[in-house]
VEXZAZA-43121 format. One record per residue: residue number from 1; x, y, z of N, C-alpha, C in turn. Coordinates in steps of 0.2 Angstrom, whole numbers, plus 5000, padded with zeros to 4 digits. Example, Ala and Ser with C-alpha at 12.3 -4.5 7.8 and 13.67 -1.06 7.14 Angstrom:
2
    nr    nc1    nc2    nc3   cac1   cac2   cac3    cc1    cc2    cc3
     1   5066   4972   5039   5062   4978   5039   5066   4984   5039
     2   5064   4989   5035   5068   4995   5036   5064   5000   5039
This chain:
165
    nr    nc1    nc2    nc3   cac1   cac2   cac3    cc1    cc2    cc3
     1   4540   4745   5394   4543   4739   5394   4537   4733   5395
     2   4539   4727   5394   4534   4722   5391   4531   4720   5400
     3   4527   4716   5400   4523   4713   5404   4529   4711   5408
     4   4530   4710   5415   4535   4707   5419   4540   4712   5420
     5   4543   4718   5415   4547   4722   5415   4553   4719   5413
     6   4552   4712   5405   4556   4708   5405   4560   4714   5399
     7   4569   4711   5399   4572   4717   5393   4569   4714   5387
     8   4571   4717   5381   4570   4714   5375   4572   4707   5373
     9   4578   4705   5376   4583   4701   5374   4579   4694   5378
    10   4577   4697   5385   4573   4692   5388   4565   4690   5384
    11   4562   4694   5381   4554   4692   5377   4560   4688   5374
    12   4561   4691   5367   4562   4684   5364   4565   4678   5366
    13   4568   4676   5370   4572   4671   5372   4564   4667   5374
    14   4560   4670   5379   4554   4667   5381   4551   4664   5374
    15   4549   4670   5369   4548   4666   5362   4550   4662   5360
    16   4557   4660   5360   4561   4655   5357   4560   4650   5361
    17   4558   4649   5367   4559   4642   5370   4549   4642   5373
    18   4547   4646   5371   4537   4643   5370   4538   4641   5364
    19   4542   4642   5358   4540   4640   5350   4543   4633   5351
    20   4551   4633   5353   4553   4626   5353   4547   4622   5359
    21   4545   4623   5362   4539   4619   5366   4533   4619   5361
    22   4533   4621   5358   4524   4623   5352   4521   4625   5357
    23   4520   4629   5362   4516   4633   5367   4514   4638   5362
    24   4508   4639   5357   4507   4643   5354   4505   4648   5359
    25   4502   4648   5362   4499   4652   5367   4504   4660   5370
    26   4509   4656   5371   4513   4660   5374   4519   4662   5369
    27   4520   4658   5365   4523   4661   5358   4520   4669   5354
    28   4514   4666   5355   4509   4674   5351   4511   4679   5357
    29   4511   4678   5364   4510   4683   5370   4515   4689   5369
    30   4521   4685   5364   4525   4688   5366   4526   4693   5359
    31   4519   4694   5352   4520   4698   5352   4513   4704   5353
    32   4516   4710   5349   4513   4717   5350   4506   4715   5348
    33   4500   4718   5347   4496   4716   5346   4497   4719   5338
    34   4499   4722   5334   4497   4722   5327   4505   4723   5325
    35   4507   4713   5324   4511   4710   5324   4512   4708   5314
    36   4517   4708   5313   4519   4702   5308   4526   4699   5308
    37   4524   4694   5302   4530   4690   5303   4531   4690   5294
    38   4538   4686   5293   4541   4686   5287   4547   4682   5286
    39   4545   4677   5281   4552   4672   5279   4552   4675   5273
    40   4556   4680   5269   4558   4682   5263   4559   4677   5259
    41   4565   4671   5260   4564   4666   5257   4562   4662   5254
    42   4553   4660   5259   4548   4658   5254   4544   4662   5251
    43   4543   4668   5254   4539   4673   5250   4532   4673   5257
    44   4534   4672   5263   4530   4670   5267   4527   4679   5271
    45   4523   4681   5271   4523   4687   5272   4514   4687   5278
    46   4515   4688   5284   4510   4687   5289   4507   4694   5293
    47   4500   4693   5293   4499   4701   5298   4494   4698   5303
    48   4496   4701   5310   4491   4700   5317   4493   4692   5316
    49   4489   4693   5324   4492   4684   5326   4488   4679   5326
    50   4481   4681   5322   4478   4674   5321   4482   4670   5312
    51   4486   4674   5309   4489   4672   5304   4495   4669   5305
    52   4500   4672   5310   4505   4671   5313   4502   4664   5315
    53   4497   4663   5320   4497   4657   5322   4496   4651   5319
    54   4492   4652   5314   4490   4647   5308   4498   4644   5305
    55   4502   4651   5302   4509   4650   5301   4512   4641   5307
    56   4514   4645   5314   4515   4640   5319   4511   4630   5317
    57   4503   4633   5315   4501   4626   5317   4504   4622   5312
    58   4503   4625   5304   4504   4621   5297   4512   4620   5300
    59   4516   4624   5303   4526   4622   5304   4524   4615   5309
    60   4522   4615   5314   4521   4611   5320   4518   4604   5316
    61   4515   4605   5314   4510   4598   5311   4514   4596   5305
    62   4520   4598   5301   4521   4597   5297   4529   4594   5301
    63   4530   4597   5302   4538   4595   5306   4537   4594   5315
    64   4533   4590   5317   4531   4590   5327   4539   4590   5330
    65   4543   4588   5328   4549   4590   5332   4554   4596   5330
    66   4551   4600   5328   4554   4608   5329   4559   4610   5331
    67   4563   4612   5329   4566   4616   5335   4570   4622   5334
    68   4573   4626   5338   4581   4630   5337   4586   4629   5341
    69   4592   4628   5339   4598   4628   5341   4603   4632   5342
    70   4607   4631   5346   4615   4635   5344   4613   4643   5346
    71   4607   4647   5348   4606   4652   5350   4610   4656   5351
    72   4613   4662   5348   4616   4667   5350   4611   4674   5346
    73   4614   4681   5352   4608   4685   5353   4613   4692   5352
    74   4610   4697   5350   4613   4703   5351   4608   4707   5349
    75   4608   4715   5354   4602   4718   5354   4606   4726   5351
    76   4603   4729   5346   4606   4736   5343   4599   4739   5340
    77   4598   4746   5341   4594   4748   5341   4587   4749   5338
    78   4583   4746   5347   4578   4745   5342   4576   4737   5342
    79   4582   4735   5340   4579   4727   5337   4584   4722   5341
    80   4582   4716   5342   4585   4709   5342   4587   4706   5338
    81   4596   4705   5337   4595   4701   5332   4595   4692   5333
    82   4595   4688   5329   4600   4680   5333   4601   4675   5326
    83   4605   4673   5330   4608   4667   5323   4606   4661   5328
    84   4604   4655   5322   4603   4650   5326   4601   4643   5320
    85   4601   4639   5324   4602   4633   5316   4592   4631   5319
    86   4588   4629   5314   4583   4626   5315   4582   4619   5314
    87   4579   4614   5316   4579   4609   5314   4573   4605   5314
    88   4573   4599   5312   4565   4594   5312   4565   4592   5307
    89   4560   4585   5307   4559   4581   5303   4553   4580   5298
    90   4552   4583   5293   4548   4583   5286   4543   4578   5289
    91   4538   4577   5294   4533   4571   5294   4526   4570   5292
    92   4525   4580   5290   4519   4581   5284   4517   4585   5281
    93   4515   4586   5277   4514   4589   5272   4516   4599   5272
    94   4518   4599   5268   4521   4608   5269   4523   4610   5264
    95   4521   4616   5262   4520   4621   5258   4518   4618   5251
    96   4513   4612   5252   4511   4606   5246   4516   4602   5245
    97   4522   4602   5249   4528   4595   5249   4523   4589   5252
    98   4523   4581   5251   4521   4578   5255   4527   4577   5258
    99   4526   4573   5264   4532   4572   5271   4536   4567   5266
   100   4543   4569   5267   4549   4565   5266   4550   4561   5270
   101   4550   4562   5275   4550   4558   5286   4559   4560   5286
   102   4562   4565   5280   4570   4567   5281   4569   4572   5287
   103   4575   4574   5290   4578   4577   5293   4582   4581   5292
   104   4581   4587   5294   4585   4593   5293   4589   4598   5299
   105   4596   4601   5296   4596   4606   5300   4598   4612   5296
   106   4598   4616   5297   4599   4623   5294   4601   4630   5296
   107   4605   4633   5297   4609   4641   5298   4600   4646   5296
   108   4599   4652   5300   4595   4654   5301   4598   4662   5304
   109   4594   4669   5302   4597   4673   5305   4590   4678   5308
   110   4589   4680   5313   4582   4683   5313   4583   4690   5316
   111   4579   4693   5310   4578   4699   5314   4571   4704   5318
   112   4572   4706   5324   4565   4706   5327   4565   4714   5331
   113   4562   4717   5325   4561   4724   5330   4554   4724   5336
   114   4557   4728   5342   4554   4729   5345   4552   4734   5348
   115   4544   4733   5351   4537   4737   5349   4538   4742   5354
   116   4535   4747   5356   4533   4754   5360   4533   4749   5368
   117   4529   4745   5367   4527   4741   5374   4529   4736   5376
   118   4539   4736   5372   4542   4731   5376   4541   4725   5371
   119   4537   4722   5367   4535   4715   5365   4538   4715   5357
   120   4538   4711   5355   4541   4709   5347   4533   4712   5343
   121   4537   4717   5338   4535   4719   5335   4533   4716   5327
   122   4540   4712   5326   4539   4707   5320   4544   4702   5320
   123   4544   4701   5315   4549   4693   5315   4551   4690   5307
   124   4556   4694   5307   4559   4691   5302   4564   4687   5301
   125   4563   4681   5298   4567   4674   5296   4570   4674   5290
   126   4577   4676   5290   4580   4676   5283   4584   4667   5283
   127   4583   4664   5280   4586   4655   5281   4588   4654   5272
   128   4591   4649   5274   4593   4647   5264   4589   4640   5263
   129   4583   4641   5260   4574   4639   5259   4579   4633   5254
   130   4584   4634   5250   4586   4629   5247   4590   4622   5250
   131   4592   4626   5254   4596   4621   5258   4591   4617   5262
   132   4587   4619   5265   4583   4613   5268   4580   4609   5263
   133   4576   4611   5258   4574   4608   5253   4579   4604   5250
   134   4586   4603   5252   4590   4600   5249   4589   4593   5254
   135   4590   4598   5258   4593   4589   5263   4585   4586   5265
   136   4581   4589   5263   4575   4584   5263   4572   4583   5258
   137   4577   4581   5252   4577   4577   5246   4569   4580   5242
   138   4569   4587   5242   4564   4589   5238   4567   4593   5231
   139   4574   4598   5232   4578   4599   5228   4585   4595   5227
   140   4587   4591   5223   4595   4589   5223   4598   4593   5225
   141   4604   4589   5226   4610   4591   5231   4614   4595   5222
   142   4619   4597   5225   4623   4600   5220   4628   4595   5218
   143   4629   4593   5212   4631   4590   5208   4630   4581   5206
   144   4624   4581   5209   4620   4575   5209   4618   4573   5204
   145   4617   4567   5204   4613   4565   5197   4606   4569   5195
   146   4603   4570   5199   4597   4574   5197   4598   4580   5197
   147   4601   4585   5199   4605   4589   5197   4606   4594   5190
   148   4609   4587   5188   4613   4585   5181   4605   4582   5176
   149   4601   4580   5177   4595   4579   5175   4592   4586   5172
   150   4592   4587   5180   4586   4595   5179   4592   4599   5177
   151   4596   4600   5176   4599   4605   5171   4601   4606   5163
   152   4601   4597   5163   4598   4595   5154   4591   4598   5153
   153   4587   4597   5154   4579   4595   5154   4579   4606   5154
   154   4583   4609   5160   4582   4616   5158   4586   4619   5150
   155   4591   4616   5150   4593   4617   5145   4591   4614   5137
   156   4586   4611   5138   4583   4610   5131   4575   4615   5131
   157   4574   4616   5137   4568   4621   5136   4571   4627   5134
   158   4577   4629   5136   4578   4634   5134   4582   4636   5126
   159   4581   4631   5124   4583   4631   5113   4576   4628   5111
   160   4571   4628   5115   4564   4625   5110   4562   4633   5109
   161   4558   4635   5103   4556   4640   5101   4550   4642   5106
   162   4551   4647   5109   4546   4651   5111   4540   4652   5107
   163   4534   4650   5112   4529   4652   5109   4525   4659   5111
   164   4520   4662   5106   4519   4668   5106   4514   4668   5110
   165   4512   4671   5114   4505   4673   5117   4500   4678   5114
């Protein structure tokens, strides 16, 4: 069992509330030592925890008010699950977005197996990458004018003639 002889459900909860603090420190503690993470959604795929950390500073510096919400937890074999909304303010630059200064929040589902020794083993964040990009006016909204733009503008590339390579 982990340091403290804390349960599984207890680690990450610690996790979830050092990350909403940005206590990197104690967010990384919590995991195994040959650790990864993964947002499927961006395509974000992380090993060991000087990665994972890097991960945290580029989210922290880009969004400083962070957070998770509405936490609910269930533990079945092996792993943690939890559902929770994420939320924070676009105030700089991320994943080559510059800051919007919008606001979001977002439905989020994670799943976290755990290690031999008690700690999180990895961390997977499955979220709808579209919807946050909506409400922070990087993707339009659905059936908006821009929308409706980018779906003309797609629909003429696709009757221009392909070119040969």
């Amino acid at each position: 069992m982990s340091e403290g002889n804390q349960s599984p459900i207890e680690v990450v909860k610690a996790h979830m509330a050092a990350e909403d603090r940005q206590d990197l420190d104690t967010t990384l503690a919590t995991f195994t030592e040959d650790c990864w993470y993964s947002v499927p959604g961006l395509g974000v795929e992380l090993r060991g925890k000087a990665d994972i950390r890097r991960w945290y500073e580029d989210l922290f510096a880009a969004i400083p008010d962070f957070r998770n919400s509405d936490e609910k937890y269930w533990e079945a074999d092996g792993q943690i699950f939890f559902s929770a909304y994420m939320e924070g303010t676009h105030r700089g630059t991320w994943f080559g977005w510059a800051p919007t200064g919008r606001s979001f929040r977002s439905p989020m589902f994670v799943r976290i197996p755990i290690a031999a020794d008690g700690l999180m083993e990895a961390e997977i964040v499955y979220s709808d990458s579209a919807d946050v990009f909506m409400q922070l006016g990087i993707l339009p909204r659905p059936g908006s004018r821009q929308e409706r733009a980018m779906q003309a503008v797609h629909g003429l590339t696709r009757r221009l003639p392909r070119r040969r390579r």
